[in-house]
Structures are given as structure tokens and as C-alpha cells.
N, C-alpha and C positions, 0 to 999 in steps of 0.2 A: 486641276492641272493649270488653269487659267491663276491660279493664286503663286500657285510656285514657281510660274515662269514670269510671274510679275517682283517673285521675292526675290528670283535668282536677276534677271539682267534689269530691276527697277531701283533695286535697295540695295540689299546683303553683297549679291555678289558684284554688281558694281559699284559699292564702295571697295569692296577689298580689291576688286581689277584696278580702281584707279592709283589706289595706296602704292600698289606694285609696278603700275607704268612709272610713278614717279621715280621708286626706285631703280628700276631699269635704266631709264633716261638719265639719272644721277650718275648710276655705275658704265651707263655709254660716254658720258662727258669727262668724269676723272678719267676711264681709258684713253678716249683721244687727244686728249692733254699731255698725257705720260708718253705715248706716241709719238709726239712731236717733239717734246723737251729730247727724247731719245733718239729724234731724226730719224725714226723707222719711214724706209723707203715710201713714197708716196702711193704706190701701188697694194702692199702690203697693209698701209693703215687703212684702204677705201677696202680690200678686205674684209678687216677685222669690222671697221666698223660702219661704212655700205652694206658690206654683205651680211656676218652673222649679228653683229649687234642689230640691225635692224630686219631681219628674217627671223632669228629666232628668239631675238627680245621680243617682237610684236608679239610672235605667239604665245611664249610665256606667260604674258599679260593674261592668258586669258584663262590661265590654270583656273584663281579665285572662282569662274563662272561656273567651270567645269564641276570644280568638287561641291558648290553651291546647290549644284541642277544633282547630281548623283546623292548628296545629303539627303534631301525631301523624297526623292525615288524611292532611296534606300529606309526610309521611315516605312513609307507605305506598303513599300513590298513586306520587310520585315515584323510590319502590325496583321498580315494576314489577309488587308485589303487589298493584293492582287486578285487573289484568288474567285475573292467577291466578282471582281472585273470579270473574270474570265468566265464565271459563271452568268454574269450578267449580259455579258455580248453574245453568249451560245445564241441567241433564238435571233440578233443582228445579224450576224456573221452569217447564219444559213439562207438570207439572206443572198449572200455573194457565192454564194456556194461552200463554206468551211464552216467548220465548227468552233465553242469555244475554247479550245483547247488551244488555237491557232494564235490565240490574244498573246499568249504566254510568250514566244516567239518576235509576235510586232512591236509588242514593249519592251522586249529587252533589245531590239533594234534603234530605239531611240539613246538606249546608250553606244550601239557597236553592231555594227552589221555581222562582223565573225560570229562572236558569239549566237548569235541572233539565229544564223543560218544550222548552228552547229545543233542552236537548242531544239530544229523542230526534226531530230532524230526521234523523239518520243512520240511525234506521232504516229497512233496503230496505219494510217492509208498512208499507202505511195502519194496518191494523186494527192489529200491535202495535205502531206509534206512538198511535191514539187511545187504545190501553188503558193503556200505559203515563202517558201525560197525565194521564187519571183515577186514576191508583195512584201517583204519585209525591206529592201532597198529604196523604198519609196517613204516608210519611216525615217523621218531626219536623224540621223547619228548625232552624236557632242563632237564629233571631227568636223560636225560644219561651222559650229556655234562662231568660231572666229570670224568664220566670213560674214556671217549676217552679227555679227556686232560691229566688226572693222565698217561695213557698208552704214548700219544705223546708227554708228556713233557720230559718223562724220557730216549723214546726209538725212537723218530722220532722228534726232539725238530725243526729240521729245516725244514719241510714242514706239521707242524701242523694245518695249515691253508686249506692248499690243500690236506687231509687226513681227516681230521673231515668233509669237503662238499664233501669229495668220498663216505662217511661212508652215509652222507645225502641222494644222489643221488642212491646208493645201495639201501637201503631201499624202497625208490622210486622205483627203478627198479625191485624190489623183490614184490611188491605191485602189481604191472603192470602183471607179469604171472602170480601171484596167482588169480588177477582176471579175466584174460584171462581163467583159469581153470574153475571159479568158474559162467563163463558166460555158460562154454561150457554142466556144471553138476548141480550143487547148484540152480544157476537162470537161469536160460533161459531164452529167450526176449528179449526186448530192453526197455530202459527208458523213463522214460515219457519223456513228453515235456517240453521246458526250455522255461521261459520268465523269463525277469528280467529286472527291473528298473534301467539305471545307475545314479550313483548322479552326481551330479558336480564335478569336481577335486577342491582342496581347502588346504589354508596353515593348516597341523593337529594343534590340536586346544593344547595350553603347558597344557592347565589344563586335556585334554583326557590323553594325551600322562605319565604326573607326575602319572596320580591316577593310570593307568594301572604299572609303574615300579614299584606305590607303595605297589599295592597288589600282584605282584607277588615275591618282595620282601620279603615281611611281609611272602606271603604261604611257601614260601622258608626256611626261620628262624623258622618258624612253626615246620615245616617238623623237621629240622635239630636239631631242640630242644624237638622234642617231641619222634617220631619214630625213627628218626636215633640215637638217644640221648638213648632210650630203648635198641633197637637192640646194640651200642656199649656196653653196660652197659653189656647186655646179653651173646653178642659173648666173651668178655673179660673172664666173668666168666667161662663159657663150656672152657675157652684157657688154664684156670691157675688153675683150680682143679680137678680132677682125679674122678672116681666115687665113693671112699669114700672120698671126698671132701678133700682131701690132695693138697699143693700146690704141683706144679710139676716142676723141675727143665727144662723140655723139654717139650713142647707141643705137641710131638707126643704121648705123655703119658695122655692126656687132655680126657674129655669127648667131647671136639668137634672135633679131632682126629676120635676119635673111629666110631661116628655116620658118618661124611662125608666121611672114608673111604668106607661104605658100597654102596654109589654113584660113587663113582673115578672111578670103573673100566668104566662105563659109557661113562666118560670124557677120561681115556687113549688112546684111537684112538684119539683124536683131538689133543693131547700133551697137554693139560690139566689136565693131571692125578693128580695132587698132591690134596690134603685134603684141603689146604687154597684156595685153588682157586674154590674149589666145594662148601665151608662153603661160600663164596663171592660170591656168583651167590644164593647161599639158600636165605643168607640174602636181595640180590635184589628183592626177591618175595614181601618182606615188601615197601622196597621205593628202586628206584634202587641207588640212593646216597647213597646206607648202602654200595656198592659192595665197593665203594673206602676207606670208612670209616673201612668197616673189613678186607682190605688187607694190610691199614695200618699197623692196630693190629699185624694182622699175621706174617707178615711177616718184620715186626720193618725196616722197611728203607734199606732192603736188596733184595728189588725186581730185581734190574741190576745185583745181580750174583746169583739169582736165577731164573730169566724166559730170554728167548731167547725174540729177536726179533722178530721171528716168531711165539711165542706165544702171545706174546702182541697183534700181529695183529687177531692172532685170535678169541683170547678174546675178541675184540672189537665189531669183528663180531659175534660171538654168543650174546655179551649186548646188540647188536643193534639188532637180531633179536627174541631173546628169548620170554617165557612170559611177560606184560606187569605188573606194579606193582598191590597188591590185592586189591586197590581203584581202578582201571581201570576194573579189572577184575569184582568187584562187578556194578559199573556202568554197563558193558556189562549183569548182571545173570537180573540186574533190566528192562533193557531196553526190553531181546530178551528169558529172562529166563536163568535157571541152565546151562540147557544142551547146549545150544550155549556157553555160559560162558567156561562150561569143554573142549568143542571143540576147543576153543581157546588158552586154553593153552597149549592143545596135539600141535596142529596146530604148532603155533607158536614156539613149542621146537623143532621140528620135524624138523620145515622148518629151525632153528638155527644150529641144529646139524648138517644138510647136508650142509649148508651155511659154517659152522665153516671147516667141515670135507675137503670140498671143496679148501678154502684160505689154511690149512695144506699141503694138499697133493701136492697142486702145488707151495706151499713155498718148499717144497722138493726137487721135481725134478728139479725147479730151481736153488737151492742147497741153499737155506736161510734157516739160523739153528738161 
């Protein structure tokens, strides 16, 4: 895993990311050009090209990572060596109290929490299907991967590679005592028992391997054209009109100012205090790809002399443990009901906020500003 997340955000997929910001950035500047020559009102070109060219051109960017990381997934799973995995973690996992059955579930979480949540219907127990539901949110999805690239491109560009699989393995490791907790209070017991068929090893099949890059591709553009495409549309406007809908010269004069101020003090112990950074963790409730896409916005290209490196790192760590996005969250009210649902996003902010407060404090004393 440590190989392919060094091929995907060290080589492969960041040359193909960077091929494509170029392009983007090409296809943003002939737009604003043809804009102007055209005398499209001033309001309407900070629009097209504040708002979506740079909300949902950054994310775009980051397709190349995405189908990079789900390629090599998609080899493994399709050679037969999950199966290995899953049988190989059975006597870990018991462990935390699950079985290995439970594996099948957490790694398909590192692509997508729906899925993830949906896949541990095959497990024969209640109890290690609802533990598994609550531990799979704590597997990074590929909806975060922008954020912790946006943060390590700009403020950690040379050990991007071995920082996004710390970010990995943390989650991991933060999964591991919450259900060590959750064995000791919530479930008690031990899990059923594991049997499991293994298949044959086998060369993954190219037609398996294409149709998977193709629909996670496709959900990807989905996402990024539909909801993050809203959400920028959305955060844009709250940024540039005041409450009696006047343009504002200053965005701290904005209606989404005023609303995310009443959050901040929240985030001011973490060093997270500012307003764009709390409106960018709002907008993640929706798709977490929105967070990179409204910090564009906000913050126009001046993130290096406005956030410390020690805040980058901690913002990484609260996106990595935060709430999951409100399609995970509704999969979970479907699966286990409301109230497990609501549990989980206290949960999850709680264990974020201590997680974040945690990296801060000892970014300090070490003297990282």
C-alpha cells in the first residue's frame, strides 16, 4: 500500500494532476480574456471565473490522483489478493472485537464510505455489522484526497507521498481505539465466526480493471458537476453580497462572513479560527471536495501567507477525521436509523476536534508555527 500511494501522489498521478492543472489554468485564462473582450458585467465574470473556474477547476485537478489510487486498488482486489487480506487480518481484528470478514467493508471505505457502509450487509451478526458501520468512516475516502493534496502541494510538496499514507495509517490507527472503546461499552462479545473461500490468484481481468476506473471516474465528474458545482455557485454568492445583497468590496463584510463567524470561536483553540476555514469544513458536510473548492474561493490564491504550516497540518487532521460527507451519513440513518446516524457525526467531530487540538498543541511546543 505504501508502494501505491507513493506511485499515485509521488510519480504517476502527480504528473498526470499536474498536466491537467495546466490545462485548466490555460482553459481559465482564454475564458477570462473572451470575458472581457465581450464586456461581460464585472460581477458575472468574478462568477464564472472566482467562483467555478476556481472551485471546480481545482478539484478537477485532481481526477488523474483519483483514477491513479483506484487503478492499483482495482489490480489487487481483482488478482484475488483481497481476499488474502481479509483472511489474514481474521486473528487481528478479533483483536478489536470483529472478524475478518469486517476487512472487506474498511477497504472498500478507502474508496467511498456509501458503498462501504452498504457492503457490510453480508455480515451474518448485527453487532459486527453496526461496529463495522461506525469504523469504516474513519477509513479515508478518495473524497478527501484533494484536501490533503491541496494542503501538501502547497506547504509539504516534498514528502507528499509519505504524509498523505501517515494521514492513511492515522485514521487507521484512530479506528483501532475507538473500537477497542466500543468492544469494551457499545458491543461486548466477540464475533462470529470466519469462514471464507479463497479464489485462485489470477492476472486482473483489463475489462474488470477499465469499467471500475470508469465509473469512478464518471461518479467523480458527477460529484464535481453537480454538488460541488452548487455548493461553489452557492459559497461564491454568501462571499460577494452583504445582507442587503450589495456587492462588497471585502469579504469580511459578506453574508458568509457573518454566519461562519458565529462557529469560529469553536475552531480558535485549534488555530483554525478564521471564517473561510470554518465556511470550508461547512461546505465538506455536502461532498468533502467542496472543502478545496471553497478555500479556493476564499481565499483567491493566497493561502501561503495566510495559513501557517502548522495549520495546514491540522486541517488535514480534522478533514481526515471529521463528519463523513451527508450521502454517507444518510446511507448510515438507512442502514442503523436516525439516531446512530446523529451519533456519528457528534462522534466523529468530537474525535476530530481532539485529534486536531492534539497535532496543534504539539506543533507548538515543538515550536512549529
Amino acid at each position: 500500500m505504501l508502494l501505491v500511494f507513493y506511485l499515485t501522489f509521488n510519480v504517476i498521478g502527480a504528473f498526470f494532476q499536474n498536466l491537467l492543472g495546466i490545462g485548466i489554468d490555460y482553459l481559465a485564462g482564454i475564458t477570462e480574456n473572451a470575458l472581457i473582450i465581450a464586456n461581460v458585467h464585472p460581477v458575472l465574470r468574478s462568477l464564472i471565473s472566482d467562483g467555478i473556474f476556481a472551485g471546480v477547476g481545482s478539484v478537477l485537478s485532481f481526477l488523474p490522483i483519483i483514477v491513479c489510487l483506484f487503478f492499483f486498488l482495482s489490480l489487487l482486489e481483482d488478482s484475488g489478493y483481497i481476499a488474502r487480506v481479509a483472511f489474514f487480518m481474521d486473528s487481528l481484528l478479533r483483536k478489536i472485537g470483529l472478524s475478518g470478514r469486517s476487512i472487506v467493508p474498511m477497504l472498500i471505505g478507502f474508496g467511498c464510505t456509501v458503498p462501504a457502509v452498504m457492503a457490510t450487509r453480508t455480515l451474518p451478526s448485527e453487532r459486527d455489522r453496526r461496529m463495522t458501520i461506525l469504523l469504516t468512516p474513519f477509513m479515508s475516502c478518495t473524497a478527501k484526497l484533494p484536501i490533503y493534496m491541496f494542503f501538501v502541494n502547497i506547504f509539504f510538496p516534498q514528502y507528499s507521498g509519505l504524509i498523505v499514507t501517515a494521514l492513511y495509517f492515522l485514521g487507521i490507527a484512530v479506528g483501532i481505539l475507538v473500537a477497542f472503546l466500543f468492544k469494551k461499552t457499545l458491543f461486548q462479545g466477540e464475533a462470529v465466526p470466519f469462514v471464507l473461500e479463497l479464489p485462485n490468484y489470477r492476472l486482473p481481468s483489463a475489462r474488470n480493471v477499465v469499467q471500475l476506473l470508469w465509473e469512478k471516474a464518471k461518479d467523480f465528474l458527477h460529484r464535481a458537476f453537480t454538488i460541488i458545482l452548487l455548493a461553489t455557485i452557492v459559497i461564491w454568492f454568501l462571499q460577494t453580497f452583504d445582507v442587503r445583497l450589495n456587492v462588497v468590496t471585502d469579504s469580511q463584510d459578506s453574508i458568509l462572513a457573518a454566519v461562519a463567524g458565529l462557529i469560529a470561536p469553536v475552531f480558535k483553540p485549534l488555530g483554525l479560527g478564521d471564517w473561510r476555514i470554518c465556511t470550508s469544513l461547512i461546505s465538506g458536510f455536502m461532498a468533502k471536495e467542496s472543502v478545496v473548492s471553497t478555500m479556493e474561493i476564499l481565499f483567491a490564491g493566497e493561502v501561503t501567507s495566510l495559513l501557517t504550516p502548522l495549520a495546514a497540518a491540522t486541517m488535514m487532521v480534522f478533514s481526515l477525521l471529521y463528519t463523513p460527507c451527508v450521502a454517507a451519513i444518510a446511507s448510515v440513518k438507512r442502514e442503523l436509523g436516525g439516531r446512530w446516524a446523529v451519533f456519528v457525526v457528534i462522534e466523529q467531530c468530537a474525535i476530530a476536534w481532539v485529534a486536531a487540538g492534539l497535532v496543534h498543541l504539539i506543533g507548538l511546543l515543538i515550536g512549529i508555527t
